[in-house]
N, C-alpha and C positions, 0 to 999 in steps of 0.2 A: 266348275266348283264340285260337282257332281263326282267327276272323275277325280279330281283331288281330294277328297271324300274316301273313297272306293282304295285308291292307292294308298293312303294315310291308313286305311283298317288293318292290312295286312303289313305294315310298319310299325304298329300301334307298340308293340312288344319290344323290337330292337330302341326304338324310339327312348323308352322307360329305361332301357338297360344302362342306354347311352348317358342318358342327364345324371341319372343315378353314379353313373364312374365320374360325370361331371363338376360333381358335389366333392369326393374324395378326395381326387387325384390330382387336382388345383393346390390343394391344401398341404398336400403330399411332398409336389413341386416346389411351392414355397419355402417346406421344411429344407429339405436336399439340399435348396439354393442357398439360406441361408448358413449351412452348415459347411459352404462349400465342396456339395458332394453330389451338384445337378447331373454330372458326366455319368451319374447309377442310372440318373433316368433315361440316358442317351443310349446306355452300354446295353443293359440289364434287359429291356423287351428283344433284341437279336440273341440275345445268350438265350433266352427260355424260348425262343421260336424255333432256335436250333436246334435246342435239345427236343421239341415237342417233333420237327419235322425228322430226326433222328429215329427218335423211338417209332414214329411212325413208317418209316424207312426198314426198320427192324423185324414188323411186323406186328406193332401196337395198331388195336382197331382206332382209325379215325370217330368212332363215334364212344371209345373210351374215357369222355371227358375228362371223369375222375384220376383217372390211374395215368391222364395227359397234364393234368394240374398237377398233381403231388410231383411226378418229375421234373417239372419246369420250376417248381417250388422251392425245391430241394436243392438245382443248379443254383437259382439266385439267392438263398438263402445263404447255400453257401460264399458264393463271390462277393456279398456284404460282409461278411465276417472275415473270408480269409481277406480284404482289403480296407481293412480302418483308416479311419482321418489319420494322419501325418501327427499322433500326437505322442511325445516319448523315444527318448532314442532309438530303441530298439525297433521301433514302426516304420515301417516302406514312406519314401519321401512323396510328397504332395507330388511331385512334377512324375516321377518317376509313378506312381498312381494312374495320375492322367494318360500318362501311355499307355498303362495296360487296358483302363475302361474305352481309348479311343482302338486300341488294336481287338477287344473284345465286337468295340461294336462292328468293326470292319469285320472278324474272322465268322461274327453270326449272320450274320447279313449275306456271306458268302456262301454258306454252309445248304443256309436253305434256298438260295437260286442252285445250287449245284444237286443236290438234292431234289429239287422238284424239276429239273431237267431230266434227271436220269428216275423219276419214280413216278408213275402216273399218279399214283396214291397220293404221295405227298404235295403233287401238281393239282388234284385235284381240291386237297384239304385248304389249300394258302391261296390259288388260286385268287378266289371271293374276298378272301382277305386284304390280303396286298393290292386290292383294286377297290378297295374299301366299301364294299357291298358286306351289309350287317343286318340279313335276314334271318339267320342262324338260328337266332337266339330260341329259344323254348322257356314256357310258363316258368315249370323249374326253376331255371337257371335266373330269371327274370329276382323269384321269390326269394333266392337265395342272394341275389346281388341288395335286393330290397335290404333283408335282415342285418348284413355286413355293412351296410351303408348308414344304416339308424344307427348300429352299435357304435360304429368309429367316431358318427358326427357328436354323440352321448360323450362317448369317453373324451373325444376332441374335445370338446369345452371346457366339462367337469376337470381335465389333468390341463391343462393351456397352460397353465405356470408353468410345469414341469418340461411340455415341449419345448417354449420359450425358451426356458433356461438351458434345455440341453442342444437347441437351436443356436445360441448365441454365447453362451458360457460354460462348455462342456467340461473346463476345468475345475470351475467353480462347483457343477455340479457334482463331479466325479470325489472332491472334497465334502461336500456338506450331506449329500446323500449316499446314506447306508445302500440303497435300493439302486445304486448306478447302473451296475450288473442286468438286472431287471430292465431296466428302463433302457438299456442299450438294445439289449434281444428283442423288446415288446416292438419297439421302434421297428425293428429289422424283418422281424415277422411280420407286422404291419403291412410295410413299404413290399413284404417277399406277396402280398395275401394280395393287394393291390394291383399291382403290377401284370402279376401271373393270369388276374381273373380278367382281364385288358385285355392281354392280348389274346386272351381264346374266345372271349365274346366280343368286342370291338374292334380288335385288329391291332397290331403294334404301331402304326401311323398313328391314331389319334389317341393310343394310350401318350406314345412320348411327346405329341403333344401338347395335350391337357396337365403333362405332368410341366412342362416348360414352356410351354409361350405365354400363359396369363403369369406366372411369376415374372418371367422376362417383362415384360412390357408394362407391369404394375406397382414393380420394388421399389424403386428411385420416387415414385408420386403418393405411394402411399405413406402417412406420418402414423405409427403405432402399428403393433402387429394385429393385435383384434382387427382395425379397419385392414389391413395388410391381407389377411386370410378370407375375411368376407368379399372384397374385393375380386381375389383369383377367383374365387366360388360361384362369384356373378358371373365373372369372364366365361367360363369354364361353363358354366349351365345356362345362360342365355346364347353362348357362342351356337353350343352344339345343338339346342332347341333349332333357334335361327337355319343352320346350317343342314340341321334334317330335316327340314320343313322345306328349304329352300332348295335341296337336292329332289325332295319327291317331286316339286313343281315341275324342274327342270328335267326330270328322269336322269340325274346322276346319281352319282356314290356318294353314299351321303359320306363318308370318312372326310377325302380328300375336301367337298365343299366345307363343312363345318369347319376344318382348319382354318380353311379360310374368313370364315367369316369369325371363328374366337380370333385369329388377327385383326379386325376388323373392329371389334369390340376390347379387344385390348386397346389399339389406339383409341379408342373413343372416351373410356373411362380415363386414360393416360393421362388425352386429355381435360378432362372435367377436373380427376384429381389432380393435375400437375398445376389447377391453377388456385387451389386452395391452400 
């Protein structure tokens, strides 16, 4: 006990960082899924790791987080914009969509093994990561994932109509509301602010996910969206609790265990709700 004590203190930080993206990016997931645009969550962490082990590759310092965010930001910010939902003639077809976020995620995922083959630097930045070791984190970065996390879960509620509706009736929206504009970009920026802060403090593993497996596995059981998002939010932050606590015991990585055990806990509530 003693020992798991002692190991738990110097986890205490990544620990917070984790639950905290737990609370989010459940919710996030949900959003995507229903909008049928989960394939951003699938594509979009390899496109910003590439670009991050890129710029790194380049000669950006590994320990430039900032000026490592804004890049990786700016990639996916843009890849959400230049690819919209399939809506209006003139819009890139749904199917024809899904090739490019499935060829994305292949060509980022490629980019940075070849890259961290050929750069120590970059081998040595992703290394931790991709093996899902998330000691990293600094007070910092802890206080700023804090602050982005109140604010989103605030406005999440307080606007819930509006995600709803732009969740499930985008056309409806894009008619009744003057502010569509807004609420298309706010949404984007969001999902770009999310994402991005994922994968440089948690690792792209358990960003993508936290963003899709409690949707996946709690859609169909859940009846109503409010229970719908509370739901993944449980998944998502008991999973990864669960799954760092159960990684210190074990002395693994906590990424890859907590996946497993928010699978875990998805089928469990699956079950509970699937039979009400």
């Amino acid at each position: 006990m003693d020992e798991f004590l002692f190991t738990l203190s110097f986890s205490i930080v990544p620990l917070i960082t984790v639950n905290l993206f737990a609370l989010v990016a459940p919710p996030l997931g949900a959003t995507l899924s229903l909008r049928n645009e989960i394939l951003l969550g699938i594509a979009l962490p390899p496109v910003g790791s590439a670009v991050i082990a890129g710029a790194i590759f380049f000669g950006v310092s590994p320990d430039a987080i900032v000026l490592l965010y804004l890049l990786a930001a700016i990639s996916i910010f843009l890849v959400m914009i230049v690819l919209p939902l399939n809506v209006g003639k003139k819009r890139i077809s749904l199917r024809r969509r899904e090739l490019i976020l499935a060829a994305l995620f292949c060509i980022g995922n490629t980019l940075v093994m070849v890259l961290m083959s050929i750069s120590p630097r970059v081998e040595a930045h992703f290394r931790n990561l991709l093996q899902g070791e998330l000691l990293a984190v600094t007070g910092i970065e802890l206080t700023a994932t804090a602050i982005l996390t109140i604010i989103l879960i605030v406005f999440g509620f307080l606007f819930r109509g509006v995600i709803y509706g732009y969740s499930l009736d985008e056309e409806g929206l894009r008619i009744t509301e003057k502010s569509y504009t807004t609420i298309t970009l706010s949404f984007r920026a969001v999902a770009t602010l999310v994402i991005t802060g994922g994968i440089i403090l948690i690792g792209p593993l358990l960003t993508t996910s936290l963003l899709i497996v409690p949707a996946f596995l709690t859609e169909r059981s859940c009846r109503g969206l409010d229970r719908f998002m509370v739901v993944v939010m449980g998944v998502g932050f008991f999973g990864s609790l669960l799954g760092f606590l159960l990684a210190v015991v074990t002395d693994l990585p906590p990424a890859p265990v907590s996946v497993c055990v928010i699978i875990a806990v998805g089928y469990i509530s699956q079950l509970l709700f699937g039979r009400q």
